[in-house]
OpenMM code with the backbone's topology and positions (N, CA, C; nanometers):
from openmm import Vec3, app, unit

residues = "UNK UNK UNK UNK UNK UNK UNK UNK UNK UNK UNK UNK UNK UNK UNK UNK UNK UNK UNK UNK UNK UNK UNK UNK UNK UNK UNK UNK UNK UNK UNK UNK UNK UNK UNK UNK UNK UNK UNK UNK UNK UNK UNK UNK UNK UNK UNK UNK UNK UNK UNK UNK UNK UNK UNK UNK UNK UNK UNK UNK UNK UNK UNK UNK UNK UNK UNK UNK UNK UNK UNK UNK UNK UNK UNK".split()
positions = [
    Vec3(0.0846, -0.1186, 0.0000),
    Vec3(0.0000, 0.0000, 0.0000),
    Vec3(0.0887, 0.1244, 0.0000),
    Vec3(0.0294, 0.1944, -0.0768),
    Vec3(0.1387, 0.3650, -0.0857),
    Vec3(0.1342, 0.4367, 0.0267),
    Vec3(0.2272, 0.5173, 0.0626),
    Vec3(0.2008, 0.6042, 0.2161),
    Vec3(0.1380, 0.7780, 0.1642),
    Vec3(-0.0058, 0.8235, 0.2401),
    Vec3(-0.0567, 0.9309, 0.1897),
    Vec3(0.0322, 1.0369, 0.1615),
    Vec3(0.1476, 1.0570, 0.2775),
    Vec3(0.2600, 1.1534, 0.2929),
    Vec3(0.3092, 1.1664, 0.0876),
    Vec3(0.3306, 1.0702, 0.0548),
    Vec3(0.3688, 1.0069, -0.0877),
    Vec3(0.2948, 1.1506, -0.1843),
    Vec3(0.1248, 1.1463, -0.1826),
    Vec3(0.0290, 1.1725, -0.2292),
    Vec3(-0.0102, 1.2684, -0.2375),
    Vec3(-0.0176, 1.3230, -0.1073),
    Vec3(-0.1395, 1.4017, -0.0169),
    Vec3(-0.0598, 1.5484, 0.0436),
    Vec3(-0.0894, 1.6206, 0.0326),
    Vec3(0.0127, 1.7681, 0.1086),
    Vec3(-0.0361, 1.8819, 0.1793),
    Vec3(-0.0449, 1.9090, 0.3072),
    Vec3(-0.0735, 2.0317, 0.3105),
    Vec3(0.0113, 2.1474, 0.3467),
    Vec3(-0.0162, 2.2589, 0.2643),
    Vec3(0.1001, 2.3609, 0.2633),
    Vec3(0.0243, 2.4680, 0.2657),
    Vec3(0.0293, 2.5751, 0.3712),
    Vec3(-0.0713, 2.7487, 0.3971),
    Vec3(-0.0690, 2.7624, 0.2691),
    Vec3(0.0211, 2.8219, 0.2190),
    Vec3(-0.0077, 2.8590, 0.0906),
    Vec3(-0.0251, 2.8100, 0.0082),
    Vec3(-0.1118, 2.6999, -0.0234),
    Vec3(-0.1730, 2.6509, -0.1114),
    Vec3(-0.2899, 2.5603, -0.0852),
    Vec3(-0.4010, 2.6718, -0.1484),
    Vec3(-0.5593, 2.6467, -0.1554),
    Vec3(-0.5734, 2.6944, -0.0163),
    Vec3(-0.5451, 2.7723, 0.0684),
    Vec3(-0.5575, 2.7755, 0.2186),
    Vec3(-0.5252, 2.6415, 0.3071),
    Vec3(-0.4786, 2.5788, 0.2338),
    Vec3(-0.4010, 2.4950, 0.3515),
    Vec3(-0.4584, 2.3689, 0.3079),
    Vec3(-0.5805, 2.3251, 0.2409),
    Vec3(-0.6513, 2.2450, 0.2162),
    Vec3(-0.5489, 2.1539, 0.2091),
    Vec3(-0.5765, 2.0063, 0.2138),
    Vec3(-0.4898, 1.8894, 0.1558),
    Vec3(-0.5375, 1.8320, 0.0219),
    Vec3(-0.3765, 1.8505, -0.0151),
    Vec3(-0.3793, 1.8960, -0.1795),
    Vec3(-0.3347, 1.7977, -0.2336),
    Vec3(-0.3228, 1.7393, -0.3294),
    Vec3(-0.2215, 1.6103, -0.4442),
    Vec3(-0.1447, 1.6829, -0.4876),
    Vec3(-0.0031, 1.6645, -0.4094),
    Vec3(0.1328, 1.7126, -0.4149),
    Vec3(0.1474, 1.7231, -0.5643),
    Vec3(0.2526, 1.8448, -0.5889),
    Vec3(0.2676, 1.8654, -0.7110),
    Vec3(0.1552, 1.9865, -0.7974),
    Vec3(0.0180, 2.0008, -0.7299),
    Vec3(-0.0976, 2.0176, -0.7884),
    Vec3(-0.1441, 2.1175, -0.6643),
    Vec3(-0.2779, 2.2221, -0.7296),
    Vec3(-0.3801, 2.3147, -0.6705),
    Vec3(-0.5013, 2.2325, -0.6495),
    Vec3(-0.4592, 2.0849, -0.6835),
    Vec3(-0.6034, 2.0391, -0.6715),
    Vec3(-0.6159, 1.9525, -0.5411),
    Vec3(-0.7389, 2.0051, -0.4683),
    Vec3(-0.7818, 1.9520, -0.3394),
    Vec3(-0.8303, 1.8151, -0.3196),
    Vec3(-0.8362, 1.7323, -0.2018),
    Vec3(-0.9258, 1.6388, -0.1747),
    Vec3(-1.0880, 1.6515, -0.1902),
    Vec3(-1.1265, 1.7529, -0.1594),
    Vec3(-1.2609, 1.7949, -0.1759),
    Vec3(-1.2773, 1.8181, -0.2992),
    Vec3(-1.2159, 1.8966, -0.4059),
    Vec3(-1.1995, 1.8882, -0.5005),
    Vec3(-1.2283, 1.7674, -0.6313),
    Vec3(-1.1410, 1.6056, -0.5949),
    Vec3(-1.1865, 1.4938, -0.6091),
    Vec3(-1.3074, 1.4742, -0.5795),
    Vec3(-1.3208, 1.4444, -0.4399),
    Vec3(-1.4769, 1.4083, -0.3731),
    Vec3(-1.5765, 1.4596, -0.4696),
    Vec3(-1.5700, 1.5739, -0.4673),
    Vec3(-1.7010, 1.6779, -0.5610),
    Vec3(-1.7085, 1.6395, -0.6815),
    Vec3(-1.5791, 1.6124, -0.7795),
    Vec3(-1.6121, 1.5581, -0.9068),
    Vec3(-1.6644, 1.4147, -0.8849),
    Vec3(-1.6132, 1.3381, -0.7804),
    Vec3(-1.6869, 1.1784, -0.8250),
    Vec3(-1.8242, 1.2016, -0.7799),
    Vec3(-1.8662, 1.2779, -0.6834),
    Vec3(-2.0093, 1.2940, -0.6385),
    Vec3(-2.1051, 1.3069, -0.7093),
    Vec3(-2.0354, 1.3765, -0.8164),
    Vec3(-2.1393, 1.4645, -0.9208),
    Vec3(-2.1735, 1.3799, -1.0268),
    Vec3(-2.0826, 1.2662, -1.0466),
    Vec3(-2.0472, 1.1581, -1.1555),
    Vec3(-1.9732, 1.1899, -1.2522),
    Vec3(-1.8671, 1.2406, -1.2069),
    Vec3(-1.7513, 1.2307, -1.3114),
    Vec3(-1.7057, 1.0848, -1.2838),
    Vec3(-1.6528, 1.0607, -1.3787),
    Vec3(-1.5538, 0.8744, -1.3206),
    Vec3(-1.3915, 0.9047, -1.3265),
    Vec3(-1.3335, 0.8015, -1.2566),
    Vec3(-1.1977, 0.7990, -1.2437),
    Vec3(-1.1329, 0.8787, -1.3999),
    Vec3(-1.1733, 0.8354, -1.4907),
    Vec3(-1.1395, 0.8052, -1.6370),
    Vec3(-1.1383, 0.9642, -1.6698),
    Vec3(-1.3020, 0.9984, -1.6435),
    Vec3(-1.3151, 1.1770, -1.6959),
    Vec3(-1.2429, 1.2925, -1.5983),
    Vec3(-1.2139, 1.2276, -1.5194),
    Vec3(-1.0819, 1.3077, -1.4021),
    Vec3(-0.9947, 1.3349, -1.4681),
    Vec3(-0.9013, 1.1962, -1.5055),
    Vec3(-0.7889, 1.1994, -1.5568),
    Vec3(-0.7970, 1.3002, -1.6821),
    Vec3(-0.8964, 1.2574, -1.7857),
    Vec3(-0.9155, 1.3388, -1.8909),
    Vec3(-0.8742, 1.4647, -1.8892),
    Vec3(-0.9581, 1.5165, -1.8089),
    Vec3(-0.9889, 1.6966, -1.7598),
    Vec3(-0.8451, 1.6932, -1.6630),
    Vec3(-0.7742, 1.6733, -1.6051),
    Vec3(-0.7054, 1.6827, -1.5323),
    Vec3(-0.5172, 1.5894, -1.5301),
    Vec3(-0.4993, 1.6520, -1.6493),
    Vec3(-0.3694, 1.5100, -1.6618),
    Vec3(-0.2845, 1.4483, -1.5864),
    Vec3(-0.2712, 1.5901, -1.4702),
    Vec3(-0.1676, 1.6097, -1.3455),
    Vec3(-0.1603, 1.4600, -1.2551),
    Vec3(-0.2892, 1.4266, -1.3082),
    Vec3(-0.3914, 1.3366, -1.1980),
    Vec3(-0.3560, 1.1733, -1.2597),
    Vec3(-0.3495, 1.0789, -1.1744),
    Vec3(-0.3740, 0.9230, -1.2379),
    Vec3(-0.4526, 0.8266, -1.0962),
    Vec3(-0.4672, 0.7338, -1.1162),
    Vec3(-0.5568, 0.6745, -1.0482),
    Vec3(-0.5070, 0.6566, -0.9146),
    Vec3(-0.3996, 0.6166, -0.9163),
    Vec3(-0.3198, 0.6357, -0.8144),
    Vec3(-0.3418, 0.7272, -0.6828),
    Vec3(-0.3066, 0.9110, -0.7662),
    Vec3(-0.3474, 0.9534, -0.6852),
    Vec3(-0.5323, 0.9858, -0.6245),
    Vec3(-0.6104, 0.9639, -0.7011),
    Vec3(-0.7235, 0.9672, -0.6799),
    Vec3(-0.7336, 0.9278, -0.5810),
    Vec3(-0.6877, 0.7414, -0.5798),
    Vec3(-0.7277, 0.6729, -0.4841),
    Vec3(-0.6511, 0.7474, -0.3690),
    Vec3(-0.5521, 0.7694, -0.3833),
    Vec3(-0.4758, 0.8803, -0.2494),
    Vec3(-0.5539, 0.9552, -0.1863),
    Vec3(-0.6227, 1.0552, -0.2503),
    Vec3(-0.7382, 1.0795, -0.2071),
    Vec3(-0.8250, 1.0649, -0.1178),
    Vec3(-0.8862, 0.9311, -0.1771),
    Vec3(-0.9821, 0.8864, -0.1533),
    Vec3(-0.9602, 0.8365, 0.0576),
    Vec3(-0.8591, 0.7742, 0.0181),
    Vec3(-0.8136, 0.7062, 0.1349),
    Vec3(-0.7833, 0.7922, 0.2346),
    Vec3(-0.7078, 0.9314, 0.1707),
    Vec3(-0.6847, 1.0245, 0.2842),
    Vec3(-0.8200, 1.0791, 0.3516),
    Vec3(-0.9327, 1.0937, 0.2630),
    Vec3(-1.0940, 1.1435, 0.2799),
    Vec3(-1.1132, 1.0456, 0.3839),
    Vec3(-1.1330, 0.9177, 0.3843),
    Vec3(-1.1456, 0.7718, 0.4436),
    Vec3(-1.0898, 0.7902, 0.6231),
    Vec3(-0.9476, 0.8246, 0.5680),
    Vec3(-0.8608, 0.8304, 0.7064),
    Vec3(-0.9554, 0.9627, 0.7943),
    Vec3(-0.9156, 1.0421, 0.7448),
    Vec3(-1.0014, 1.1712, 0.8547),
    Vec3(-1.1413, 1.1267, 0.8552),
    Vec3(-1.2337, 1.0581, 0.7607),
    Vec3(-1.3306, 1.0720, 0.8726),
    Vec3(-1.3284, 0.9478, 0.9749),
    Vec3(-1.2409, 0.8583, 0.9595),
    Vec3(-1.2141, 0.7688, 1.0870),
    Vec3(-1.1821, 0.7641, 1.1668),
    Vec3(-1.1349, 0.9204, 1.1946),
    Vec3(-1.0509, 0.9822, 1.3324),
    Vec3(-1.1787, 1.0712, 1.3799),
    Vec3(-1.2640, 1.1037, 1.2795),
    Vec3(-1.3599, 1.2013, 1.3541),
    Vec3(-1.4304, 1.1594, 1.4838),
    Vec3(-1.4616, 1.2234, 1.5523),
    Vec3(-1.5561, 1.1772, 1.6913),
    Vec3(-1.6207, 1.2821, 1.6627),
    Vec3(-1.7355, 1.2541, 1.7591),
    Vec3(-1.8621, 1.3306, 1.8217),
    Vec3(-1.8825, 1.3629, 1.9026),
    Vec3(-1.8708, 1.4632, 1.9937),
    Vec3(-1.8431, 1.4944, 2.1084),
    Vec3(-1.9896, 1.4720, 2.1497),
    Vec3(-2.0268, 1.4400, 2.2724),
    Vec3(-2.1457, 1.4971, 2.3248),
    Vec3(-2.1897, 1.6336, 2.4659),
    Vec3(-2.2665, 1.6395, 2.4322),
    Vec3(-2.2750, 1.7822, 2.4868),
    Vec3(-2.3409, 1.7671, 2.6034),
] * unit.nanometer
topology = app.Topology()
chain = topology.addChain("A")
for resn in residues:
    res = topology.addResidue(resn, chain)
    for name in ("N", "CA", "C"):
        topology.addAtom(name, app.Element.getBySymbol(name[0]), res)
């Protein structure tokens, strides 16, 4: 399995800090929103060359990881 560090980046100055696919302005949320909408892996890459499945799935997994750390506090 690839390590996100590999993939995944966050840097202030860039996108506000968002976590980004190193190399790239393009966000995790960014991904998320195009597959949501029904773009596919395939029309990503298309529109986006920077991009290969690889990192998508980087992505994906980093999306995966944070919300598996999320809790719920109760009040």
């Amino acid at each position: 399995m690839f390590k996100l560090n590999d993939f995944i980046g966050i840097d202030p100055s860039i996108r506000f800090g968002k976590p980004c696919v190193i190399g790239t302005r393009i966000t995790v949320q960014d991904i998320l929103e195009w597959l949501a909408s029904g773009m596919s892996f395939d029309d990503i890459i298309a529109d986006f060359p920077e991009l290969d499945m690889e990192k998508i799935r980087a992505a994906l997994a980093y999306a995966a990881h944070r919300e598996a750390r999320t809790k719920v506090l109760a009040a």
